[in-house]
C-alpha positions as CSV (number, residue, x, y, z in Angstrom):
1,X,-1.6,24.5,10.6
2,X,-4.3,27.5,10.2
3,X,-7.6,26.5,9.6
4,X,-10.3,28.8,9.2
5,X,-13.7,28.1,10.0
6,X,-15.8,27.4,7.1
7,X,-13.3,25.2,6.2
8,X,-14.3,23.1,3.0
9,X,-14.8,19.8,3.6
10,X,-11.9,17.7,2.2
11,X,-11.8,14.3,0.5
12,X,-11.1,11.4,2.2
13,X,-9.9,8.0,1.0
14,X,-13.2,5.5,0.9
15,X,-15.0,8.8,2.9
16,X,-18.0,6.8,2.3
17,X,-17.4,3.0,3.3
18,X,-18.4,0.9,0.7
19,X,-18.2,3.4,-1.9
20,X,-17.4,2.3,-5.6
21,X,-14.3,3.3,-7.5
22,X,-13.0,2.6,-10.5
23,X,-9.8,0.7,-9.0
24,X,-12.7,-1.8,-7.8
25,X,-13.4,-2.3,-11.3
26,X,-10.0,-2.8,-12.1
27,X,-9.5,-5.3,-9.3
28,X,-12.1,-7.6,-10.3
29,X,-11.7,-6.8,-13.7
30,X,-7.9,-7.9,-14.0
31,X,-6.4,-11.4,-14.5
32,X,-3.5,-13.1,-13.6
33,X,-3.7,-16.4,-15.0
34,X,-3.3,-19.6,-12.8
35,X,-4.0,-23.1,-14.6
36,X,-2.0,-26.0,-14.6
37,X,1.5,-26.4,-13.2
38,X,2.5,-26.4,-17.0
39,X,1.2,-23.5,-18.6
40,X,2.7,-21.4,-15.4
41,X,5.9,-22.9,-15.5
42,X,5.6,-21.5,-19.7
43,X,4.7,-18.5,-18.2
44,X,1.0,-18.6,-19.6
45,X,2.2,-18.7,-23.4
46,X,-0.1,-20.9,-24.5
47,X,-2.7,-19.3,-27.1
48,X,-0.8,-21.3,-29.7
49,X,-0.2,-24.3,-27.7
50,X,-3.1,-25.8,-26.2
51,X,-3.5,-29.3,-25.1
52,X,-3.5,-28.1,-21.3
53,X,-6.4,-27.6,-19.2
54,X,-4.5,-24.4,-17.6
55,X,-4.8,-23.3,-21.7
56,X,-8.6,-23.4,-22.4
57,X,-9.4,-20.5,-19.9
58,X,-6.8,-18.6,-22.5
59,X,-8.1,-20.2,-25.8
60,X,-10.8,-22.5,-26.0
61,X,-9.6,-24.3,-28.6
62,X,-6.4,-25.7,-26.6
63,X,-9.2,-28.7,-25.8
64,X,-8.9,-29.9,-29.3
65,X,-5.7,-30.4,-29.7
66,X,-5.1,-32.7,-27.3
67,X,-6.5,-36.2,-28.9
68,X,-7.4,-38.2,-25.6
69,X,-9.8,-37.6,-22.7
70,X,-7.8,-36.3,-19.6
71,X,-8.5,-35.1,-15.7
72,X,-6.3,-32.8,-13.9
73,X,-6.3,-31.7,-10.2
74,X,-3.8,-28.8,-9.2
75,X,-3.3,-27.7,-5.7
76,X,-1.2,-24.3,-5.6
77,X,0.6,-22.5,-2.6
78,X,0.7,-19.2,-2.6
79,X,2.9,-17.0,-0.3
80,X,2.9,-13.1,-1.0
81,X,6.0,-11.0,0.4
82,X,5.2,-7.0,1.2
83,X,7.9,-4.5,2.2
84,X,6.4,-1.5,3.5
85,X,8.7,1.7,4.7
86,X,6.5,4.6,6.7
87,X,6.9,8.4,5.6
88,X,5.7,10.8,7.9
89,X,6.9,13.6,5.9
90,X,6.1,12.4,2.4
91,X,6.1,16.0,0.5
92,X,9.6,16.5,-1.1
93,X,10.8,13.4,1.5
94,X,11.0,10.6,-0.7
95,X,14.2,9.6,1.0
96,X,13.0,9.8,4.3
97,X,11.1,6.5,4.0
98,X,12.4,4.9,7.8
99,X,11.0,1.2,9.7
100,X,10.7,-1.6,6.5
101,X,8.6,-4.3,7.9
102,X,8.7,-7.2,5.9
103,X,5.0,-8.9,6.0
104,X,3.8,-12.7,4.4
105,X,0.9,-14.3,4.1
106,X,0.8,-18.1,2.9
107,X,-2.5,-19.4,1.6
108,X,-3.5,-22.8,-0.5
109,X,-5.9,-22.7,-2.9
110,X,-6.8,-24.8,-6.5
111,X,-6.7,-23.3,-9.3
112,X,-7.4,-25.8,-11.5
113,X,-9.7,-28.9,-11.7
114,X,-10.7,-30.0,-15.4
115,X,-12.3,-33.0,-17.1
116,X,-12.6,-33.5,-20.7
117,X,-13.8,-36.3,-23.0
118,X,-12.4,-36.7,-26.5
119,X,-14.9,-38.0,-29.2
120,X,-13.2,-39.4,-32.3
121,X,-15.6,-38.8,-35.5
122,X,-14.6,-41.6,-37.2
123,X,-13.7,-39.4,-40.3
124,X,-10.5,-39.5,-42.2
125,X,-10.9,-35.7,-43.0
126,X,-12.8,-32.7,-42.1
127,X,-14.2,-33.1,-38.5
128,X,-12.2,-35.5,-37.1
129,X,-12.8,-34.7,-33.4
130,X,-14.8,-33.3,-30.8
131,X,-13.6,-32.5,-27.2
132,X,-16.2,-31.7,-24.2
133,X,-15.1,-30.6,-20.7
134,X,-15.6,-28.0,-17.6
135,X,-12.6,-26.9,-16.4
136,X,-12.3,-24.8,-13.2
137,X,-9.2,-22.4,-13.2
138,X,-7.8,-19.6,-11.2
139,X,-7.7,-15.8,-12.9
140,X,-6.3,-13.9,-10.0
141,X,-5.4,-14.3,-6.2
142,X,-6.1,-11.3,-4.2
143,X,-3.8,-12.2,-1.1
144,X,-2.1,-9.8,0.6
145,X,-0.5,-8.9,4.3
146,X,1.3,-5.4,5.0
147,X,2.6,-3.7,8.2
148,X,4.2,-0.2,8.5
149,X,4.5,3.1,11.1
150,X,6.7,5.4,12.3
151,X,6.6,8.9,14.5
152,X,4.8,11.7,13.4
153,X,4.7,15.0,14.9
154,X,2.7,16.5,12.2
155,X,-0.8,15.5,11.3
156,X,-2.8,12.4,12.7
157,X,-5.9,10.5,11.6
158,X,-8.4,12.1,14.2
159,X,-7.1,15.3,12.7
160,X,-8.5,14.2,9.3
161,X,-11.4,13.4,10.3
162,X,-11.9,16.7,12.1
163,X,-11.0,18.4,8.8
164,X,-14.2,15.9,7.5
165,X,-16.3,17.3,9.8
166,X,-15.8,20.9,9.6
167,X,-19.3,22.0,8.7
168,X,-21.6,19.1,10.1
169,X,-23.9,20.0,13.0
170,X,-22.8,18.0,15.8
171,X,-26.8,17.2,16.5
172,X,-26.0,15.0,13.2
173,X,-22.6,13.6,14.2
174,X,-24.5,12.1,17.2
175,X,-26.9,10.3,14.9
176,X,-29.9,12.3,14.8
177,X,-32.0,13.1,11.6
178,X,-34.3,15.5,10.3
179,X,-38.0,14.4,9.0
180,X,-39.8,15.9,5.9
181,X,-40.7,19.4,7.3
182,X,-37.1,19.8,8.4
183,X,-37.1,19.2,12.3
184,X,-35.1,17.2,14.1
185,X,-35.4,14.0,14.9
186,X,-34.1,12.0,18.0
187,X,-33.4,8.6,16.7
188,X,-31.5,6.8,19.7
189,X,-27.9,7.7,18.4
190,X,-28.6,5.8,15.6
191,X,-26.7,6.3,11.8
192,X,-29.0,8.9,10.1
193,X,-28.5,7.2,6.7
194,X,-29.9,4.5,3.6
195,X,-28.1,1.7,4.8
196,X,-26.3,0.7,2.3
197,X,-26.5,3.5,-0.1
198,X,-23.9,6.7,-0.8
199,X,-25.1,9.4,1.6
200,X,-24.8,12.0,-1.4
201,X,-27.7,10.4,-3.1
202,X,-29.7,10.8,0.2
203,X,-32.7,13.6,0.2
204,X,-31.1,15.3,2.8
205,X,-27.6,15.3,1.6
206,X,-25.0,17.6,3.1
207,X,-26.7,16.9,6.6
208,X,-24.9,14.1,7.3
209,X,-21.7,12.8,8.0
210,X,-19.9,10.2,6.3
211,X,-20.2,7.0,8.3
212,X,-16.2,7.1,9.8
213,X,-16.8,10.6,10.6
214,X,-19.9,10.0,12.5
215,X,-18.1,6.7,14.3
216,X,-15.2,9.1,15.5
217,X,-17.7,11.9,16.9
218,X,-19.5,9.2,18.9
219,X,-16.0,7.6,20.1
220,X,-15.0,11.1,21.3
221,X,-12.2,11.6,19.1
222,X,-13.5,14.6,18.0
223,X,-15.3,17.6,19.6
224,X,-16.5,21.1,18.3
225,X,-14.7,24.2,19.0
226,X,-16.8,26.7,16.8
227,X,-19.0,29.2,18.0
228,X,-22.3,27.7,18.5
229,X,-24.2,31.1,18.1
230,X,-23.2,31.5,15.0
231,X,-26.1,32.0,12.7
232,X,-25.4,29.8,10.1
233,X,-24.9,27.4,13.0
234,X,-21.8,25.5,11.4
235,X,-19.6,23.6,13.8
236,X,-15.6,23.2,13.5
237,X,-14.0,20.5,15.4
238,X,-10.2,19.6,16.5
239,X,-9.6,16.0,17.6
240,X,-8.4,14.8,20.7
241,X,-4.5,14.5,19.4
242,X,-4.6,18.0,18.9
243,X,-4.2,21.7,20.4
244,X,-6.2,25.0,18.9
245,X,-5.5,28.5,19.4
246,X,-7.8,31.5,18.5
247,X,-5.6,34.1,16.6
248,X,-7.8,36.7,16.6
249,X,-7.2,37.1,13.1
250,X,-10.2,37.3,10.4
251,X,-10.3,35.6,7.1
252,X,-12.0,38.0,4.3
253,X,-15.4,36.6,5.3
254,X,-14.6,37.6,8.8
255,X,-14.3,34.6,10.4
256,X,-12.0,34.0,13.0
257,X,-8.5,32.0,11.8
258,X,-6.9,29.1,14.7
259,X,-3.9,27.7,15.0
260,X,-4.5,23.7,15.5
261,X,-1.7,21.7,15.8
262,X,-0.9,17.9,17.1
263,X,-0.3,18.6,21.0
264,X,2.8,16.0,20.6
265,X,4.7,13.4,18.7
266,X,2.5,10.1,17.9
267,X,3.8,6.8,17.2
268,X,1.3,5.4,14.2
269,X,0.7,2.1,12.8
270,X,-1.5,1.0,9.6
271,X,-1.8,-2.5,8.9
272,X,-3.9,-4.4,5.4
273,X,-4.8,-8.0,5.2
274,X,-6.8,-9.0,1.9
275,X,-7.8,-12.6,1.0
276,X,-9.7,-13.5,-1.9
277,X,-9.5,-15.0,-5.2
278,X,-11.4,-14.9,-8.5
279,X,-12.4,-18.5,-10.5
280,X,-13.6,-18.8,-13.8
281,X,-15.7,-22.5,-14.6
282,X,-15.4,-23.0,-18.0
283,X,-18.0,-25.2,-20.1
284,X,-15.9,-26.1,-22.7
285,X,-16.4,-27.5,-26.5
286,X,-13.5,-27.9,-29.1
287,X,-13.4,-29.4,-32.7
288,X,-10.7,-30.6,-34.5
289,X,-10.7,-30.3,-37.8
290,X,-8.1,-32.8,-39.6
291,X,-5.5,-32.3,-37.0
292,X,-4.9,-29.1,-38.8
293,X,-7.8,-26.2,-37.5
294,X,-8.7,-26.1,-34.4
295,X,-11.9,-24.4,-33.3
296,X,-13.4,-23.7,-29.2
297,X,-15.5,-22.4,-27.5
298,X,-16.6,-21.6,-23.7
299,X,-19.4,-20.6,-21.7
300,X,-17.7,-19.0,-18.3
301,X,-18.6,-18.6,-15.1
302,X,-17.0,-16.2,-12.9
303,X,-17.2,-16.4,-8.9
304,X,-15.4,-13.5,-7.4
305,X,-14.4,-13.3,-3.0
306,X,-12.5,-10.4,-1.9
307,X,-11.9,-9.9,1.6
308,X,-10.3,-6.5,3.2
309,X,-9.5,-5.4,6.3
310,X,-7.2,-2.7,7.5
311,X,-6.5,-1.4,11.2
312,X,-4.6,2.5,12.3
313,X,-3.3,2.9,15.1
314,X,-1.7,6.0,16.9
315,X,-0.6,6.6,20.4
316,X,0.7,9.4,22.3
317,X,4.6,9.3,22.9
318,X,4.1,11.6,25.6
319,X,0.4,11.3,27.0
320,X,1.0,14.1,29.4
321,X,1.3,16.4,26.7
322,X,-2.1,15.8,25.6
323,X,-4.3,16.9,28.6
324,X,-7.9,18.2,27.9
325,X,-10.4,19.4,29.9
326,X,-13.8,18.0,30.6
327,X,-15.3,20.7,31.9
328,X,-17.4,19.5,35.3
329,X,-16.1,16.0,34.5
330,X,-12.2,16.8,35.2
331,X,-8.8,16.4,33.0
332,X,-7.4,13.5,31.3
333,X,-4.7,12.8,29.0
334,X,-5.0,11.5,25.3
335,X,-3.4,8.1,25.7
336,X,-4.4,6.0,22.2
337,X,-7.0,5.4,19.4
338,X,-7.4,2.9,16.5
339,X,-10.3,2.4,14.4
340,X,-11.0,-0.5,11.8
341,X,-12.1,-0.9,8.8
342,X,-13.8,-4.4,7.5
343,X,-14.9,-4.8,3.8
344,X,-16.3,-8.2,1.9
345,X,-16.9,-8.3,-1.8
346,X,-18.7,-11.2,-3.4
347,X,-19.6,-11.5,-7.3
348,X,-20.5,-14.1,-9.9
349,X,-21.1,-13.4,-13.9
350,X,-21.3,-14.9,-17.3
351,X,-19.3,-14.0,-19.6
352,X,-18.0,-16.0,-23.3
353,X,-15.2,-16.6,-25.6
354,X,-14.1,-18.2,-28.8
355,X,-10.8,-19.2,-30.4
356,X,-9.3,-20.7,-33.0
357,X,-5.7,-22.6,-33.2
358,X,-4.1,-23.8,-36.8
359,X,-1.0,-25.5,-38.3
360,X,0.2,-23.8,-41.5
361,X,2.7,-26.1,-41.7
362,X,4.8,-28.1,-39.7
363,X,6.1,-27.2,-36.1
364,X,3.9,-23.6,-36.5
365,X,1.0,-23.2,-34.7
366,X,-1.0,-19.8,-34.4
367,X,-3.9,-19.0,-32.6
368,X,-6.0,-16.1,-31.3
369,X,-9.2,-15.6,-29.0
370,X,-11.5,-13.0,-28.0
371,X,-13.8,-13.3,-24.3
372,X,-16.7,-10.5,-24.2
373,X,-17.1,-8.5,-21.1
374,X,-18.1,-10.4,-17.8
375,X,-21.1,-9.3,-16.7
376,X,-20.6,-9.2,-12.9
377,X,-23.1,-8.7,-10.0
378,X,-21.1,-7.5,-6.8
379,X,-22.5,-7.7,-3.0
380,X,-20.6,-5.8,-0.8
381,X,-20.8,-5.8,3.1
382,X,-18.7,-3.3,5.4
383,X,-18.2,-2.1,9.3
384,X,-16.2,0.5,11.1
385,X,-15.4,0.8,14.8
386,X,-13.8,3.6,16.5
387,X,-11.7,3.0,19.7
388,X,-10.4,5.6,21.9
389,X,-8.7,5.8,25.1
390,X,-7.1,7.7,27.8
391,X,-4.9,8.2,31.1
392,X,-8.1,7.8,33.0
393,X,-10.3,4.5,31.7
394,X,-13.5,6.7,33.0
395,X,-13.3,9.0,30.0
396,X,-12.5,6.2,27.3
397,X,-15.2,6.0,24.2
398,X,-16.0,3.3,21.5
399,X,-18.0,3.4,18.7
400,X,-19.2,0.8,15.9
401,X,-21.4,1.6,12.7
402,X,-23.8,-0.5,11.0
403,X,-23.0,-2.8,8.7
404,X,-23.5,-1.4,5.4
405,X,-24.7,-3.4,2.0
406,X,-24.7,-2.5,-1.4
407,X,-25.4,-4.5,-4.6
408,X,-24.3,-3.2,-7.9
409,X,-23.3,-4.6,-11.5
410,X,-19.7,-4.5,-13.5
411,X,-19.1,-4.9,-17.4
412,X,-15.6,-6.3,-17.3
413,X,-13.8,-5.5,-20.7
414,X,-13.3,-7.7,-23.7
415,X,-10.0,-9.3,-23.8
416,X,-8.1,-10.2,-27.3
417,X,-5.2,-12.4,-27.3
418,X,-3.1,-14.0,-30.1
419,X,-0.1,-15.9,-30.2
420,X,2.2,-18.0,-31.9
421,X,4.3,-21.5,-31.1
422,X,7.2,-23.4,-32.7
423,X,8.1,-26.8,-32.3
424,X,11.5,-28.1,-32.7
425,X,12.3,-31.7,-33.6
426,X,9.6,-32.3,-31.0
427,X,12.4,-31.9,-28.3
428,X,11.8,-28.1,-28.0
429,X,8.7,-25.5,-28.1
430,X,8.8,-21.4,-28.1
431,X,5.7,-19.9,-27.3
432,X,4.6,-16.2,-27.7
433,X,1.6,-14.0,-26.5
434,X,0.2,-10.8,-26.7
435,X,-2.9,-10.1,-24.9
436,X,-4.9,-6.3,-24.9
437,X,-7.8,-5.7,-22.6
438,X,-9.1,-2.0,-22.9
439,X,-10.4,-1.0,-19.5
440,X,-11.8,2.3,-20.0
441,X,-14.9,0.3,-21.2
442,X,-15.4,-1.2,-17.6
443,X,-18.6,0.6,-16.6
444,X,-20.7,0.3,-13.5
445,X,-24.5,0.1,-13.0
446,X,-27.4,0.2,-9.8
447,X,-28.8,-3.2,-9.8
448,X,-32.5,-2.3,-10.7
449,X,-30.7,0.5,-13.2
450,X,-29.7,0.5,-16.6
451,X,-26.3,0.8,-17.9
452,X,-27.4,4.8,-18.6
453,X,-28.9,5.4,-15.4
454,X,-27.5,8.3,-13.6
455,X,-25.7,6.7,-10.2
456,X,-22.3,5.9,-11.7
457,X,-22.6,8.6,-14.4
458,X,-19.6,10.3,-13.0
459,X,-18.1,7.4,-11.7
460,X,-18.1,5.6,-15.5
461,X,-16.9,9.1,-16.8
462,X,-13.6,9.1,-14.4
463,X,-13.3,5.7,-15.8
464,X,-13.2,6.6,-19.6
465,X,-10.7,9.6,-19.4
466,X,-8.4,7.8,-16.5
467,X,-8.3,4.3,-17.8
468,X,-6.9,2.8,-21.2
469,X,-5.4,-0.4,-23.2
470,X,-3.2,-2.9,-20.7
471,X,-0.9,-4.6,-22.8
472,X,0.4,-8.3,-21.6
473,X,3.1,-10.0,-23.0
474,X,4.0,-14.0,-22.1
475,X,6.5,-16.1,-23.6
476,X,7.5,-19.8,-22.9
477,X,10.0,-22.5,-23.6
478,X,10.0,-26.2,-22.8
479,X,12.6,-28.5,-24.2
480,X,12.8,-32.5,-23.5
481,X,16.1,-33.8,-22.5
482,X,14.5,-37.0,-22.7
483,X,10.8,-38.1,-24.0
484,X,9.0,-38.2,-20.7
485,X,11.1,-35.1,-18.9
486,X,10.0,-31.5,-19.4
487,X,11.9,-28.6,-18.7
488,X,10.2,-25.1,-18.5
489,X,10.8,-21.1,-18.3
490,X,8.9,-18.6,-18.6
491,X,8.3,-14.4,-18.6
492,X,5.2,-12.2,-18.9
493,X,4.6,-8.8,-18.1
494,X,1.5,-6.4,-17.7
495,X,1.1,-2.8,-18.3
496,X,-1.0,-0.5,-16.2
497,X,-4.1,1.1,-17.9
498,X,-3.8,4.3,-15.6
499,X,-3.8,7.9,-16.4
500,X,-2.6,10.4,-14.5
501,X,-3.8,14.4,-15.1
502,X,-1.4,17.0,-14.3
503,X,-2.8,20.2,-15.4
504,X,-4.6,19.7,-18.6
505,X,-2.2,17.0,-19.4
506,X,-2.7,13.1,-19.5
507,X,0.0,11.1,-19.2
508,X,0.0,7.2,-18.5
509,X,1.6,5.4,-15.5
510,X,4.7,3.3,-16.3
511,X,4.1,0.7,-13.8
512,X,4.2,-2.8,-14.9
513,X,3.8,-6.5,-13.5
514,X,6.6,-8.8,-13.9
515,X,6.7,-12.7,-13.6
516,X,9.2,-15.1,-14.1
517,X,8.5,-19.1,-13.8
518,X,10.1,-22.1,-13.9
519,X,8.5,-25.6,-14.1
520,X,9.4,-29.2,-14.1
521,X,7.1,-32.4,-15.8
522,X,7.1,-35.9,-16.4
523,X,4.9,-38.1,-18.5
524,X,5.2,-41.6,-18.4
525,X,4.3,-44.4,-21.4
526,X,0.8,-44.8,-19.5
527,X,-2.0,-42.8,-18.8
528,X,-0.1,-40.7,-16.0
529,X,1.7,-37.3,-15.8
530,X,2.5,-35.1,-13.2
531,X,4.0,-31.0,-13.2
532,X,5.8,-28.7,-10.9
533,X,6.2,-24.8,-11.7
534,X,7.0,-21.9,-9.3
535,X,6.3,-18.5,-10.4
536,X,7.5,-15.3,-8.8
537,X,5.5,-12.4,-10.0
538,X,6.5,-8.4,-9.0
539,X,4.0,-6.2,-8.9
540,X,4.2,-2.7,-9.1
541,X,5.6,-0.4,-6.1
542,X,2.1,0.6,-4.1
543,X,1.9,4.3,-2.4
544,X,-0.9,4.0,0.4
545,X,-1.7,7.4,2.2
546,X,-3.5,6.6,5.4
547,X,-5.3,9.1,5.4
548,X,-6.1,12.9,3.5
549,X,-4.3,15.8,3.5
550,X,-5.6,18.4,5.8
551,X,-4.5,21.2,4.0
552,X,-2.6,21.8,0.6
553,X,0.7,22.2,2.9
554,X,0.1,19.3,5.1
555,X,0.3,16.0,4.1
556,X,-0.9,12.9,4.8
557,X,1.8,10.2,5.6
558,X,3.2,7.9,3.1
559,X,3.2,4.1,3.1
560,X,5.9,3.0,0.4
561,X,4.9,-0.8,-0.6
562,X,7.1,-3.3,-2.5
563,X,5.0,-6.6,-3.3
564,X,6.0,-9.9,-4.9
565,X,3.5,-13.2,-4.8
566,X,5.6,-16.5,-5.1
567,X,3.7,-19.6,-6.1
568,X,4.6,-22.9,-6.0
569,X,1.6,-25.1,-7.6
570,X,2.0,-28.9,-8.9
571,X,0.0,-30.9,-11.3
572,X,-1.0,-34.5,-11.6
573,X,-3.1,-35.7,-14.3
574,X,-4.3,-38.9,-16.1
575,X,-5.2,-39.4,-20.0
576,X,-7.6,-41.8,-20.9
């Protein structure tokens, strides 16, 4: 690879940790509903249905339909299956994707506690009833293991972080800062930054590093090879997993043009875990209006935890091949590095929604909702360390940031769903559900801001040209061999609400979420019933590149991710 010095300084994936993006909106934005073992094992069909505590979070007005008082607890299972094949040579080697490891992570959760009480008016028409409750249910589960390397004898992460660097003044790579009049400031190695706050909005911007960049200079991982006496006193840097050579060639601005290259093949490893989940707690009212029009409403809560962590890895096949000089200190060999990454969201918000259900005539229902955006305040927390070693322990370096915090606010979008159900001799039930959430209106905010304030300007402008509508489409069936036996199936998908750019042209991504459930109940003459529904739900293929490109002809490597979440979640329940 040639780089010349004055290199521009490339993006990097999360270059600043912490950093928002509009696939964080989209993450705590999305839903995949959980509920009862019943309205999963009807695959979430149930804007028509109601009757279910899994249906309120969908329409409100399922309460109403139901004429008793009724508790249910639901205890889920979830286990989530990744595939991951390792690319090292991802540019126009889309076969060459080598060593599946096959990852899964098993977590129990509940996604559904609900109470309601049924009040019977007394009326022989009009209102006849009216149904309180709080219901807590489930809207997405954000769990998640993955696992994938594979050789490279190309480009490596320290290399990509030397690309980051080209331009930084190693006297701010070690942690020093600059006060008001513009002289430097020793500051005990510490992170020259606003904790917690993008270093581009920082009154000396363009002085310092990103945070992983100034972790890896303190590690040792990367070192300058530029000439120091330059005037414009810019520093280039190579990392330790690679070689350099001046060419004595001249770029048009007459700098001098090197050679870098990795000094030998690496064996690399990136590994993910994410845990989380997302609740809504519904306060719930529904009226019945002669068993006939059915009306509901809710007051939500949402409480959002999203936990990610993620690890690289990459050691030198042959260390010997790898030997740099200390100067006065002596030779050593690169041996091997990893660095992690550890990021914690947390959020709550308010948010509301209405619905209506009604009987035209017999075994019809239709129904339809709306929920306005969820107003969402986020806390996040994150920390990096930087581990390197070699041949000789003597010259092995570590290095940790701070943790970083940053609080910000998310509109969610509003979320319209509608649906139908027929009933069959009251032995079968088809349900049908179309649901359209429009997430180009997601839009981020600072915390003491206003939703115009200029922080995310740009970030809420990516949002509006490269997001759109996501379509989701459910449809159930149960059918009753005998009176107090159930038997369910059912089949949603989701569309993606991604654009992509190439050119001038926009063009949306294809990628969709399938699921596919199954479920199982009983109901006996009493007060007691009890559900069973697994769910298997696809997701769409996931391309993770560890790290940037270093150049337009150099790529990073590619992580090629298949993903499917089983579920296995059981109801019981009692009417009274």
């Amino acid at each position: 690879m040639k780089r010349t010095i004055f290199t521009a300084l490339l993006s990097l994936t999360a270059i600043v940790a912490g950093a928002q993006t509009m696939y964080d909106g989209l993450n705590y934005s999305q839903n995949n509903y959980y509920g009862t073992a019943r309205s999963i094992g009807m695959g979430n069909a149930m804007t028509a249905v109601g009757g279910d505590l899994g249906s309120i979070g969908i329409n409100p007005a399922g309460s109403a339909v139901a004429g008793y008082s009724q508790f249910t607890i639901t205890p889920n299972l979830t286990i989530s299956s990744m595939n991951a094949s390792y690319s090292a040579y991802p540019v126009g080697g889309a076969d060459r994707f080598t060593n599946e490891q096959n990852k899964r992570l098993t977590r129990f959760s509940m996604p559904n506690i609900g109470l309601t009480f049924n009040w019977k008016t007394g009326n022989g028409s009009g209102l006849k009833a009216i149904t309180y409750g709080l219901v807590v249910n489930g809207t997405n589960n954000f769990t998640g293991k993955m696992l994938a390397g594979g050789r490279n004898d190309k480009t490596s992460y320290q290399g990509a972080m030397a690309v980051a660097a080209d331009g930084y003044d190693m006297y701010f790579l070690n942690g020093y800062s600059i006060d008001k009049d513009g002289k430097r400031v020793d500051r005990g190695r510490d992170y020259p930054y606003y904790y917690g706050d993008d270093f581009q909005n920082d009154p000396n911007k363009g002085k310092f590093a990103p945070w992983n960049v100034i972790a890896n200079a303190q590690a040792g991982s990367i070192d300058n090879y530029g000439d120091t006496d330059d005037p414009s006193y810019y520093w280039r840097y190579k990392a330790a997993t690679e070689g350099f050579s001046n060419t004595g060639e001249k770029d048009a601005n007459g700098n001098y043009i090197y050679d870098i290259f990795l000094a030998g093949p690496l064996n690399q490893a990136y590994s993910r875990n994410i845990t989380g989940s997302k609740y809504d707690v519904l306060f719930n009212v529904g009226f019945n209006f002669g068993d006939t029009f059915f009306v509901g409403a809710n007051l939500g809560v949402t409480s959002l935890n999203y936990n990610y962590d993620e690890c690289y890895k990459e050691a030198a096949e042959n260390p010997s091949a790898f030997e740099i000089d200390f100067g006065d200190k002596g030779k050593t060999c690169f041996s091997d590095y990893r660095t992690r990454y550890s990021y914690t969201a947390d959020g709550s918000g308010v948010f509301g929604k209405i619905g209506f259900l009604w009987r035209p005539v017999d075994g019809l229902r239709v129904g339809a909702a709306v929920q306005t955006p969820t107003i969402m305040e986020i806390n996040e927390r994150w920390i990096q360390d930087v581990n390197l070693n070699y041949t000789d322990a003597s010259f092995n370096g570590s290095a940790k940031t701070p943790e970083g915090e940053y609080s910000y606010r998310l509109r969610s979008p509003y979320r319209l769903n509608a649906g139908a159900a027929f009933t069959f001799a009251g032995m079968a039930l088809v349900s049908a559900d179309y649901e359209m959430t429009d997430y180009s209106t997601m839009k981020f905010m600072s915390k003491d801001g206003g939703w115009s304030n200029d922080t995310f300007s740009s970030l809420n402008d990516q949002i509006r040209n490269c997001m759109g509508v996501s379509h989701m489409v459910r449809v159930g069936a149960e059918f009753k061999p005998l009176p107090e036996i159930a038997v369910r199936a059912g089949y949603n998908f989701t569309t993606t609400p991604e654009y992509v750019y190439e050119g001038n042209s926009k063009t949306k991504l294809n990628d969709r979420i399938n699921a596919f459930s199954v479920g199982l109940g009983y109901s006996s003459n009493g007060s007691f019933f009890a559900d069973i529904a697994a769910r298997m739900t696809m997701l769409a293929d996931e391309y993770i590149s560890p790290y940037a490109d270093y150049l337009s002809d150099l790529a990073s490597p590619m992580i090629l991710n298949k993903r499917d979440i089983y579920n296995v979640t059981a109801t019981i329940g009692w009417r009274f």
